[in-house]
N, C-alpha and C positions, 0 to 999 in steps of 0.2 A: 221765894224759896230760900232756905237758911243758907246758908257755907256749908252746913256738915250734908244739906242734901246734895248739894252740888258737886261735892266732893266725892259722894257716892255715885252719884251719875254720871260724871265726866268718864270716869275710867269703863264704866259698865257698858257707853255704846259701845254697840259691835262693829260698827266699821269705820274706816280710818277718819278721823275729827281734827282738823287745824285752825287754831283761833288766830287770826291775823290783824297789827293792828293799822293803824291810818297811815304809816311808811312801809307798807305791805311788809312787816317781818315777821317771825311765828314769835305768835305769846303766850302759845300751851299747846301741846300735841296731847292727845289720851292715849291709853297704852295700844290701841291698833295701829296706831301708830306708827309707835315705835316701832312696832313687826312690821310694820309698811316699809317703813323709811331705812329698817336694820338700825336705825341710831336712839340714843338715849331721849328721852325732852330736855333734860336738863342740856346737850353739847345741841341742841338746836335751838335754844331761847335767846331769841332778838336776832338770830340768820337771815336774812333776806329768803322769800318763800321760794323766790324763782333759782335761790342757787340750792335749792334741795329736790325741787320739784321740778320733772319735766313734763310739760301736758298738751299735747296734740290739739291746743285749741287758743283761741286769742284768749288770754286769762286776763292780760291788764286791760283789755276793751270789756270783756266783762264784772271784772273789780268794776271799773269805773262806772258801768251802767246800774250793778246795785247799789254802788254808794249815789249814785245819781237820782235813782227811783226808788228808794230804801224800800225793795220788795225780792224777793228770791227769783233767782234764777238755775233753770237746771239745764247740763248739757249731757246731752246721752252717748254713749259709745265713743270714746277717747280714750288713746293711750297713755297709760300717767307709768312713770317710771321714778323711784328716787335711788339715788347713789349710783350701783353697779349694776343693779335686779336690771331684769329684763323689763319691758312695758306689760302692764296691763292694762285690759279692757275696761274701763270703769265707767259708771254713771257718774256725775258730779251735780254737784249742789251748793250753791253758794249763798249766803242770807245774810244781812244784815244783824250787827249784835245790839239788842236791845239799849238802848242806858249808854251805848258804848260810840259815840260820833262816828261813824267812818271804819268801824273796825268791822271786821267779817268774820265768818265762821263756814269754813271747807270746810264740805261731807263727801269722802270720795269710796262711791262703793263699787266693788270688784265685782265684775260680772262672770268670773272662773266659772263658779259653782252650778248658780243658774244656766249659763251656756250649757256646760257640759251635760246636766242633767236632762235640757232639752234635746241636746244632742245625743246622748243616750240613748230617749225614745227612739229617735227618729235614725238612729241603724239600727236599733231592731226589728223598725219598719222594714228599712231596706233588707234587712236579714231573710227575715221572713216572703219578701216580696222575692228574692232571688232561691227559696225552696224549690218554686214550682220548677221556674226555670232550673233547678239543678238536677230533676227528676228527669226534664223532656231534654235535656244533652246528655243526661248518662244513658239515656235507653238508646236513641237517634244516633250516634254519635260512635259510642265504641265495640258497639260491636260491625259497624263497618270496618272499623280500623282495626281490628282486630282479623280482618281480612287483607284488610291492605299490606299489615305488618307481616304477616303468613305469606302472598304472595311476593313480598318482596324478598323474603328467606328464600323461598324454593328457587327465584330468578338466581339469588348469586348463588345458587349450586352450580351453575353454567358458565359463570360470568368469567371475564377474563380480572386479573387484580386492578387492573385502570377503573372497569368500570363498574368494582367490588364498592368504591368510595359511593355510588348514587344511592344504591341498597342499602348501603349501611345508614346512611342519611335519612332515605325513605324509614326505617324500623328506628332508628335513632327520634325522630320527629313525631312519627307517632306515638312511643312510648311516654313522650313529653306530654302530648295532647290527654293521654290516657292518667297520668297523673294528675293534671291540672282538674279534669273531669272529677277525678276521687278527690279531691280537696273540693272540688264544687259539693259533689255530694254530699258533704257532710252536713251540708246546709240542709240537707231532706231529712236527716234526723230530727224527728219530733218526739222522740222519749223523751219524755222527761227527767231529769239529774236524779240518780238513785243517791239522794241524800243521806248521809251519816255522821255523826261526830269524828273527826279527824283532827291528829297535830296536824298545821298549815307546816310546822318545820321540817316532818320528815317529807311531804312534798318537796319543798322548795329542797333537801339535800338530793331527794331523789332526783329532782328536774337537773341536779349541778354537777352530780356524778355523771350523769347520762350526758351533758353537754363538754364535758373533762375528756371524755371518749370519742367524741368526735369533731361535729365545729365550732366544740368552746375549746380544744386544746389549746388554741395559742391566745386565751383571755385568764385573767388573775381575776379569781372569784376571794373576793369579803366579804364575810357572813356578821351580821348586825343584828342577833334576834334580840328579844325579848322573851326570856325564858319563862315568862309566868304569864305570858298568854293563854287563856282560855285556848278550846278545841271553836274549831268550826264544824259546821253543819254544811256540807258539802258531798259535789260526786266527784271522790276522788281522784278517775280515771281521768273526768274530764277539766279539772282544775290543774291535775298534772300537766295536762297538756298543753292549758295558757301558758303554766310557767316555761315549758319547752321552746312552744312559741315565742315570747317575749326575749327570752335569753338566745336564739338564735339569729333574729333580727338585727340584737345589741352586735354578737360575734361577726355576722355578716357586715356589718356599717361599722365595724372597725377597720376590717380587711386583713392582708396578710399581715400585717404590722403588728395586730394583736392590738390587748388596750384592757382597762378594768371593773368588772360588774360585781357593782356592789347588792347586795341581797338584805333589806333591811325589815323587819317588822316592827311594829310597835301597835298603842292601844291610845284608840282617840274617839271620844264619843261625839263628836260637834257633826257626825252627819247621821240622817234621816231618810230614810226615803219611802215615799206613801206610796201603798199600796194600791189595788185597781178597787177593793174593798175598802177604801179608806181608813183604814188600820196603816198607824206607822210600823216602821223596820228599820230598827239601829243596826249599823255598819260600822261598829268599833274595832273590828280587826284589821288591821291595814298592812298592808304586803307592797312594797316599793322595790323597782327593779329599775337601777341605775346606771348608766354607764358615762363612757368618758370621750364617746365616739363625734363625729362631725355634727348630731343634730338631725331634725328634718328636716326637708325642704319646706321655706314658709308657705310653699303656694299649693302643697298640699296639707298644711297642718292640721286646720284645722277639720280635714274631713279624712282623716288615716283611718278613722274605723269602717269608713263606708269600704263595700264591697268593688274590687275592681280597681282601686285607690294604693298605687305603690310608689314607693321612694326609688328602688331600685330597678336598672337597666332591665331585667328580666326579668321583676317579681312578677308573682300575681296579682297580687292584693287581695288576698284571702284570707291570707294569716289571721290581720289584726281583724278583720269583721268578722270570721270566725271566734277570735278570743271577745270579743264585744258581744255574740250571740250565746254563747257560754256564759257569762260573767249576766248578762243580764236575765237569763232562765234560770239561772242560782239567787235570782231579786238581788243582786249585789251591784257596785258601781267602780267603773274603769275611767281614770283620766291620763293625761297625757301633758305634760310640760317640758318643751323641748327649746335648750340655745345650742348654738356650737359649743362641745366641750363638756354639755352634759344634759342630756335625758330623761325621764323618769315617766315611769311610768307605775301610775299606782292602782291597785287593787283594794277594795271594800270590800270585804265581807260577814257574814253577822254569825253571834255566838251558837253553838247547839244548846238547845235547849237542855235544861238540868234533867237529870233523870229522878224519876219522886222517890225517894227513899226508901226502903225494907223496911213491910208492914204497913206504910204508909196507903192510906186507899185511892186507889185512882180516879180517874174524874171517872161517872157513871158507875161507878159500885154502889150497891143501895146504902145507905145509913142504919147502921142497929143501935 
């Protein structure tokens, strides 16, 4: 292969590439790299790999076994971190460089994407598997309490004020139950999203005035749009309601202290996602809701969209598998990247279709 192919190709793979030589130091990063690493190639050329690189795995036992058996080795599911970034997931692959004694060539691919889209399916499974169940507790369920709560009124018309406090407890607890129920519900909604062309911006200002008003008052909202965004194709009632969601989570895990939600859109076409028809679906509209609050806890992170799944002392854990059952009936995608100090939680979703022109014939009009 020439120089100028090479020179084409180095930069074009897509995931992060380090050429390392026989005193393990880096002798070329390509540009995933540098998005990997946050640093230039040029301020990492001849750095020792291990002072950039941290990776959840014996690296110099493995250097040493392919320079040993000059044949590839791959290791799966490791944390690789460089600089400040948090760790990720990544598959690794290490191979010998042709022509080149002892020198190696790291291939470290991020398993973000992958996960998450697996994981996507798999709470809408859960989604949907909690339907039924949310039909047989709303029927079973509240309208006893809807007795209980009634008999406990009529008691404290008798009651003396000592033992006003049991009653009020009793109608206090069940109204709890009876909410908790109607957030279950929601799960037995199977209309489907009355889809239309929508600005994403005038939701996302309506989700922020309505959170200004009540438990976003003590949060500082920045707005980050991208004003030449296309429209989406969405149902606006219920995309309002993610963004509600997600912004009240941020408010609630900041606490009385307050703290700041940033509101960002922009346009990126690098995702896809295939349909159950095998027809792809670009998801270039991206809606990110950031905050500056404590983080999740790591021991539920990775499963905060499942149903039942909460950070907080009281939650339910509806919210977020609600917004994940929404987001995934709009064929759109939700992820989640959480340290202390900052959150983010991003939305995909895909353009409305253009509408055909004045005069122009529509598909199924005959031909004259």
């Amino acid at each position: 292969m020439s120089d100028h192919r090479f020179d084409m190709l180095w930069p074009s793979l897509p995931v992060p590439a380090v050429m390392i030589d026989d005193n393990d130091r880096i002798v070329e990063i390509n540009s995933a790299s540098e998005l990997f690493l946050n640093a230039s190639a040029k301020t990492l050329r001849g750095v020792p790999v291990f002072d950039k690189l941290a990776i959840d795995a014996p690296l110099e036992e493995a250097f040493g076994r392919v320079r040993r058996d000059t044949s590839p080795l791959f290791i799966n599911n490791v944390d690789v971190s460089g600089g400040n970034a948090a760790p990720v997931q990544c598959n690794i692959q290490i191979a010998p460089l042709q022509g080149m004694e002892n020198w190696l060539l790291l291939l470290m691919e991020p398993r973000q994407i992958a996960d998450r889209l697996g994981r996507s399916h798999n709470v809408k499974s859960s989604a949907r598997s909690a339907i039924g169940m949310a039909e047989m507790l709303a029927h079973e369920i509240k309208n006893p309490l809807a007795g209980i709560t009634g008999a406990a009124q009529l008691l404290s018309m008798s009651l003396s004020p000592e033992d006003l406090e049991l009653t009020d407890l009793i109608v206090a607890e069940s109204r709890r139950i009876v909410a908790l129920l109607e957030q279950v519900e929601q799960f037995g909604n199977l209309r489907p999203p009355a889809k239309r062309a929508i600005n994403i911006h005038d939701l996302l200002d309506r989700a922020r005035k309505s959170a200004e008003l009540s438990y976003g008052a003590n949060m500082k909202f920045i707005e980050d749009f991208d004003p030449s965004l296309p429209a989406t194709f969405v149902d606006g009632d219920q995309i309002l309601q993610v963004f509600l969601n997600l912004i009240k989570n941020a408010s609630e895990a900041a606490g009385k202290e307050g703290g700041v939600i940033r509101l960002r859109t922009f346009y990126d076409l690098s995702l896809r996602l295939r349909r159950k028809d095998g027809s792809g679906a670009a998801l270039p509209l991206q809606v990110e809701i950031i905050d500056d609050g404590p983080g999740l806890p790591p021991e539920i992170a990775s499963d905060i969209f499942e149903p039942f799944v909460s950070g907080r002392e009281n939650g339910t854990g509806l919210g977020l598998a609600l917004v994940s059952k929404i987001i995934s009936d709009h064929e759109g995608w939700i992820s989640v990247d959480s340290v202390p100090g900052k959150t983010v939680f991003r939305i995909s979703l895909p353009v409305a279709p253009r509408e055909p022109k004045e005069g122009a014939p529509k598909e199924g009009d005959a031909k004259k």
